[in-house]
C-alpha positions in Angstrom: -8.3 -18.5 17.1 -7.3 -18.9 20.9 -6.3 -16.4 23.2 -2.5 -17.7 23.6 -2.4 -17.8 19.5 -3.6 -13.9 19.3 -1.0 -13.1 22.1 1.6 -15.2 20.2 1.0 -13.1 17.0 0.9 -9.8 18.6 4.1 -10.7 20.1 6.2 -11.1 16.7 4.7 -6.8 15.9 7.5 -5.0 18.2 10.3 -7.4 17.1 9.3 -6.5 13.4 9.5 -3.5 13.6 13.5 -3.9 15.4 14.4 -6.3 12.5 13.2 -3.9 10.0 14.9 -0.7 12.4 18.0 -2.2 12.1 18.4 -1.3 8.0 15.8 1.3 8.1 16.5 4.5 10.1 13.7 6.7 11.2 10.7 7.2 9.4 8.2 5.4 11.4 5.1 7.1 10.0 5.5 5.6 6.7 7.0 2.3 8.8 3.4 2.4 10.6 1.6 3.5 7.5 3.0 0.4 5.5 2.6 -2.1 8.3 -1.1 -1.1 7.9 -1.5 -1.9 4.4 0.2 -4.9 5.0 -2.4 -5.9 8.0 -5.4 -4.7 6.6 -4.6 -6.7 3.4 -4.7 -4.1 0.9 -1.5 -2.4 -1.1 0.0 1.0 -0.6 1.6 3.5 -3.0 4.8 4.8 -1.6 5.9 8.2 -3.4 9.0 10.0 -2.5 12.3 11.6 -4.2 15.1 9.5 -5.1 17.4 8.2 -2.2 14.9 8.0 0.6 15.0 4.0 0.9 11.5 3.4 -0.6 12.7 0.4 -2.6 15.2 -0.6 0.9 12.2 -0.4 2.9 10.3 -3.1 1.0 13.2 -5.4 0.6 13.6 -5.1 4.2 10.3 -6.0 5.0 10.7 -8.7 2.6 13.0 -10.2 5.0 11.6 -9.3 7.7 8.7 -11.1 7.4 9.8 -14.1 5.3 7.8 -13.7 2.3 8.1 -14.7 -1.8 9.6 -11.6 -3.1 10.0 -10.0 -6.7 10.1 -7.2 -7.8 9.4 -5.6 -11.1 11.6 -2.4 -12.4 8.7 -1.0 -14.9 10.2 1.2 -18.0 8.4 2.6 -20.7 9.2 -0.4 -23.1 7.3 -3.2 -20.4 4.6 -5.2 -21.6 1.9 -6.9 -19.4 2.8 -10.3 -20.7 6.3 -9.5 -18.6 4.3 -8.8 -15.2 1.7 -11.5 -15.8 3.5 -14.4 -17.4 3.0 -16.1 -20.9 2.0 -19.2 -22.6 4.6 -21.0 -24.0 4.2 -24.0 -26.5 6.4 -27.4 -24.9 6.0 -30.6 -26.9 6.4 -34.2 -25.1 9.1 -36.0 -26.4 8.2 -39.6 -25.6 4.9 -38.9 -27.5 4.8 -36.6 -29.4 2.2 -34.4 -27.9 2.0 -30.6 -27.7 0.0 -28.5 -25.4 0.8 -24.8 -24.0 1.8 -24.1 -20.5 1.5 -21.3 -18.6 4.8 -19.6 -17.3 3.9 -17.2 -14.6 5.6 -14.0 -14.3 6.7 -12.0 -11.1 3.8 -10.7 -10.1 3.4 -14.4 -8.8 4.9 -13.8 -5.1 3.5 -12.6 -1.9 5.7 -9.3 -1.7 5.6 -7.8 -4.8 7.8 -4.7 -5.4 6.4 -2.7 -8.2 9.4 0.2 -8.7 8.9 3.4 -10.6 5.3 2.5 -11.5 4.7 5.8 -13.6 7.3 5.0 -15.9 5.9 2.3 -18.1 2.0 3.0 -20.0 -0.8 3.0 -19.3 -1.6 -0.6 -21.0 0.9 -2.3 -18.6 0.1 -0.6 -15.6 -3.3 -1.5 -15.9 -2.3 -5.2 -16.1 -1.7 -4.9 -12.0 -5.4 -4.2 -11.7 -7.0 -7.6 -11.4 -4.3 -9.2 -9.4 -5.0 -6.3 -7.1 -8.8 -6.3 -6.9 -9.6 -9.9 -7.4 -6.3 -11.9 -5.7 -5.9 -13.7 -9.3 -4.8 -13.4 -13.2 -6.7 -14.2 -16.0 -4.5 -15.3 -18.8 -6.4 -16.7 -22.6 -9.4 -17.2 -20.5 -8.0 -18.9 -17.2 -8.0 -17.8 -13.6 -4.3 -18.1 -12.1 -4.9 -17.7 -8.3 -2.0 -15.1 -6.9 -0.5 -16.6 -3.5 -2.2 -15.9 -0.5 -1.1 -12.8 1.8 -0.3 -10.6 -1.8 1.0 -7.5 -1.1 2.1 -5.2 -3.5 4.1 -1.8 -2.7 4.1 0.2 -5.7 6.9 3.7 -5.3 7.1 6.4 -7.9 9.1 9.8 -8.4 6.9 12.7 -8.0 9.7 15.5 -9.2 10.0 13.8 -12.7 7.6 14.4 -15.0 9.7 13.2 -18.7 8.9 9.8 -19.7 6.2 9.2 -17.1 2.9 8.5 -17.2 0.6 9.3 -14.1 -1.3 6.4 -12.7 -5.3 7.1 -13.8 -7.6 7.2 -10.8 -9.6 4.0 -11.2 -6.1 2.5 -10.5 -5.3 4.8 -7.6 -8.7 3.9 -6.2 -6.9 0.3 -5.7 -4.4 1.3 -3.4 -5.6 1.0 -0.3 -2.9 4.1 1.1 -1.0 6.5 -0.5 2.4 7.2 1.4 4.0 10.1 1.4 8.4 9.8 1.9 10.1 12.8 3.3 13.6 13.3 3.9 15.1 12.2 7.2 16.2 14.8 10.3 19.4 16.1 10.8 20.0 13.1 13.1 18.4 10.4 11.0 20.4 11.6 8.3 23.7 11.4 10.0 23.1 7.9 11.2 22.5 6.6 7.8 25.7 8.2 6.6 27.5 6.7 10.0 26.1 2.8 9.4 25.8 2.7 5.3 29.9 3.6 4.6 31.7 1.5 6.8 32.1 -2.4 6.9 29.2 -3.4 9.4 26.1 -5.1 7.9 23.4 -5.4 9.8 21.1 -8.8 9.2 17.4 -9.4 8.9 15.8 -12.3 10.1 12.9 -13.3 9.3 10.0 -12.9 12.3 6.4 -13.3 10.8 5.9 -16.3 8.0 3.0 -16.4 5.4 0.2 -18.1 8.1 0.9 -15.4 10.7 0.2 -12.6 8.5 -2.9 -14.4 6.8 -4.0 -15.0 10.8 -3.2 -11.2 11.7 -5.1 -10.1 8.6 -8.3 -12.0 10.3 -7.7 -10.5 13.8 -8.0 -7.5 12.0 -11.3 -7.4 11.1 -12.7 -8.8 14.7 -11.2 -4.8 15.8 -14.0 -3.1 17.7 -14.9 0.1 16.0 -18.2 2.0 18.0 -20.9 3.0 16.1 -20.6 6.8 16.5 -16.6 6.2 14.9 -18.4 4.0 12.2 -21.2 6.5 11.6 -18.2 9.8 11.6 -16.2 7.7 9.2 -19.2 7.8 7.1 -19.9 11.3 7.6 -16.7 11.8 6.8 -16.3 10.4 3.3 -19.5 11.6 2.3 -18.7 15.6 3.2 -15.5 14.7 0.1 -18.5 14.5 -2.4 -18.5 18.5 -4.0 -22.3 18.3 -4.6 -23.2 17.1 -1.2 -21.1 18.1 0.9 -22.1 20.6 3.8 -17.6 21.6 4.2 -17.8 25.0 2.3 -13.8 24.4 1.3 -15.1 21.7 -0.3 -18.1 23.3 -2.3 -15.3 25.1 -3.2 -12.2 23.4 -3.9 -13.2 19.5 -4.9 -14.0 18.0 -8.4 -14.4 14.8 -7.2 -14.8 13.2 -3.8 -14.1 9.5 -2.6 -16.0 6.3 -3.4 -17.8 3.6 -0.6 -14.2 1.9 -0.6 -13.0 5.2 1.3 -14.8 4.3 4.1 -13.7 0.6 4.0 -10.0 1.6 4.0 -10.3 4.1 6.3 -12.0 1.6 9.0 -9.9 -1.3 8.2 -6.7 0.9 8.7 -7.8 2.0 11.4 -8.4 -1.6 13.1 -4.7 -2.4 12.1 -3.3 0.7 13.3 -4.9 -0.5 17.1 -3.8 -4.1 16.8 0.0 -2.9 15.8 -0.8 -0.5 19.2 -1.9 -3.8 20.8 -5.5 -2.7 21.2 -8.6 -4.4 20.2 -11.1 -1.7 19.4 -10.5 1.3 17.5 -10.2 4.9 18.1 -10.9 8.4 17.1 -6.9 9.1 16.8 -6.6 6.0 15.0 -9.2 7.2 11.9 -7.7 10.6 12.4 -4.3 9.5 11.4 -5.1 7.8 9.0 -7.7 10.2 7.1 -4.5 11.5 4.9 -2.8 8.2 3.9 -6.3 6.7 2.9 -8.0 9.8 1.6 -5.1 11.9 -0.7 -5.5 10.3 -4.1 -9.5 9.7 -3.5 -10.0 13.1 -3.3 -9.9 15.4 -6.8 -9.5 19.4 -6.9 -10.2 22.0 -9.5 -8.6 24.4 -11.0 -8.4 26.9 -8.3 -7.3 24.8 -5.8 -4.2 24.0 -8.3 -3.9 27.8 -9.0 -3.8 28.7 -5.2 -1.6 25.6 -4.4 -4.2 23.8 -2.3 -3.0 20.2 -2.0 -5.3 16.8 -1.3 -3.9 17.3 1.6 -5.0 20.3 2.8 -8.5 19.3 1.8 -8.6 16.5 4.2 -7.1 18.6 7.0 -10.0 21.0 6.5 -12.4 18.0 6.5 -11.3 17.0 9.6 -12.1 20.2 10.9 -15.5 20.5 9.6 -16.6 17.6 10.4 -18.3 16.9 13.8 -17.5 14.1 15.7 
């Protein structure tokens, strides 16, 4: 990759972000947050209450960036055979012959919206899990390759708890963030109501294609990160580990701490968060930032942090704390 090409790409980041401001107003941490996943090449779990845009934001981006879209409204009666696709017996009129094709279902696309996630079982949730390891499907013993960028964007309702069915952890593991959607300021709030009730539409145009995200997604991983960051992330993830950790909330508090893949995430999200700033190498306030998204549903309380209302959250802010840089 030349240097003109990386300048090229970096170039299409700010006027992403404007195409994508021009539907979306305000929240640019879970703007950044998703632009992250989306560069890093993992998926992200968005989780907010009804009205905040979450399913807007990925259409927008859909747009935005030109990409094969579907998405998938999961309800408790969805089967994985609806996600993944079916075989489907078609007979050759001219001779006669049978054979079974295979019909591929919407998870098949580059953008995949997965909306209201906790609402369908656990059997069909758990369908998503190879196409979002492994990049593929395997349907009656044959690997469908999913298209190349796939990103999937997963929201849920956290208030309702009827009729759900909370994703397990070996499937929250896969997300590469968890993001968090508050409501909007007082001023945020009153330009939505200003530009959504009149006439005015605003249009999206598309700004990066397929190639230039698959490109970006390399540049990624050439991101400097030192070795003292590399060696704190790892210090870091460890000190979530109850049994091992020297963080005395922790001792504490935790059931459960995060995996190896924490540490992947967390570095790889913090490479993308410097090329979106247009920096090539890494920083402390990059992994800093980024500790909550990537580290929230990795990290498991017990009982007494439930009974004394201590959230993942407050775990990782005590982490960071503890932790010596």
């Amino acid at each position: 990759m030349t240097e003109s090409t990386v300048h090229a790409l970096l170039a299409k980041l700010p006027p992403l972000r404007e195409e994508i401001g021009k539907i979306i107003v305000g929240q640019q941490q879970v703007l950044d947050e998703v632009l992250v996943a989306l560069l890093a090449g993992g998926h992200a779990l968005l989780e907010g209450v009804p009205g905040l845009a979450k399913t807007l934001l990925v259409r927008t981006l859909a747009a935005a960036t030109d990409l094969p879209f579907r998405r998938i409204q999961f309800t408790p009666d969805l089967m994985p055979t609806d996600i993944l696709g079916t075989e489907v017996l078609e007979e050759d009129h001219g001779t006669g012959h049978r054979s079974f094709k295979f019909n591929q279902g919407p998870i098949f696309a580059s953008l995949v919206l997965a909306d209201e996630i906790n609402r369908t079982p656990p059997k069909t949730q758990a369908a998503l899990l190879e196409a979002m390891q492994e990049g593929h499907v395997t349907y009656a013993g044959q690997e469908h390759a999913l298209p190349k960028p796939f990103f999937l964007l997963a929201t849920q309702n956290p208030i309702e708890q009827s009729g759900t069915y909370p994703l397990p952890e070996a499937q929250l593991d896969r997300f590469l963030l968890y993001i968090r959607i508050g409501y909007p300021t007082e001023q945020e709030e009153l330009a939505v109501l200003s530009g959504t009730t009149g006439t005015a539409r605003a249009e999206v145009k598309p700004v990066l294609g397929g190639e230039d995200i698959r490109q970006l997604q390399q540049l990624v991983r050439q991101v400097s990160l030192s070795p003292e960051l590399l060696d704190f992330v790892n210090r870091l993830v460890r000190a979530t580990r109850p049994a091992t950790s020297p963080v005395k909330f922790i001792q504490e508090y935790g059931r459960w701490g995060a995996g190896p893949r924490a540490g992947q995430a967390l570095i790889l999200c913090a490479k993308a968060r410097a090329l979106l700033q247009g920096r090539f190498a890494a920083t402390l306030d990059d992994i800093r930032t980024l500790a909550p998204p990537v580290l929230r549903h990795r990290v498991l309380l017990n009982f007494n942090a439930e009974a004394e209302n201590i959230t993942p959250d407050d775990a990782v802010a005590e982490l960071l704390k503890a932790v010596p840089v």
